[in-house]
VMD Tcl script that draws the C-alpha trace (Angstrom):
set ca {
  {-0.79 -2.98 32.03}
  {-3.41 -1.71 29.20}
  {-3.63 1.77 28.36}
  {-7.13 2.70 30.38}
  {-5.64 1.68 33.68}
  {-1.93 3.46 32.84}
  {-4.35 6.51 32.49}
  {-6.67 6.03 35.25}
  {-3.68 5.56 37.69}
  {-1.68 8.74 36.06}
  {-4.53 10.84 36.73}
  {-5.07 9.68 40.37}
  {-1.05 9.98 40.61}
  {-1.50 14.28 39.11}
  {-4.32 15.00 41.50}
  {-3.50 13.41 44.71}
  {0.04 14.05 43.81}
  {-0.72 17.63 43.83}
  {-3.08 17.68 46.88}
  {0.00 15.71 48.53}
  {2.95 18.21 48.04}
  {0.55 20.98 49.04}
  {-0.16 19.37 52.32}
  {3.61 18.72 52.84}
  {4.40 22.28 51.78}
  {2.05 24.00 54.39}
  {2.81 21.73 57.34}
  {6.68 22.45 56.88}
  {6.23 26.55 56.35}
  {3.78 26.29 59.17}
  {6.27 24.17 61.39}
  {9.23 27.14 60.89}
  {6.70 30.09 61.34}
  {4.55 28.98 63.83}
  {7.59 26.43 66.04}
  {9.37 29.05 68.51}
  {12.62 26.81 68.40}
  {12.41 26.41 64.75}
  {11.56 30.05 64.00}
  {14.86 30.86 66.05}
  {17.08 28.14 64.37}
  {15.80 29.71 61.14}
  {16.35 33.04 61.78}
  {20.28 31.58 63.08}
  {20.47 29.53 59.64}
  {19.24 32.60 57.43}
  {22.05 35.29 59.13}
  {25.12 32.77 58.48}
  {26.19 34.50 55.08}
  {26.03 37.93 57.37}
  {28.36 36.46 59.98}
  {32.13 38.17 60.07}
  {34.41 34.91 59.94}
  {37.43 35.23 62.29}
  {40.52 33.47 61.42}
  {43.50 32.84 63.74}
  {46.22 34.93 63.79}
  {44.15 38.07 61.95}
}
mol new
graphics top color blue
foreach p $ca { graphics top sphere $p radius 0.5 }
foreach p [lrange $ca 0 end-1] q [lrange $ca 1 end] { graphics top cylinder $p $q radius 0.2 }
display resetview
């Protein structure tokens, strides 16, 4: 592969790249926020650390 067409394909790669993981990025935040079940299962997710563990025998 010469050097124009490494460079023609890394700068379609950096721009459509970009415009791709922005895409992806808003469809998943907008899946958890606007997704009852999923806003619920992330709220459950997010207060794990908070939970009191109970062990048996204490």
């Amino acid at each position: 592969m010469d050097n124009a067409t490494y460079t023609m394909l890394r700068q379609f790669a950096d721009s459509w790249g970009l415009a791709f993981m922005f895409v992806f990025f808003a469809v998943a935040i907008g899946f958890v926020l606007l997704n009852p079940r999923a806003s619920a299962n992330a709220r459950n997710a997010a207060a794990i650390p908070f939970k009191e563990d109970h062990v048996d025998g204490e």
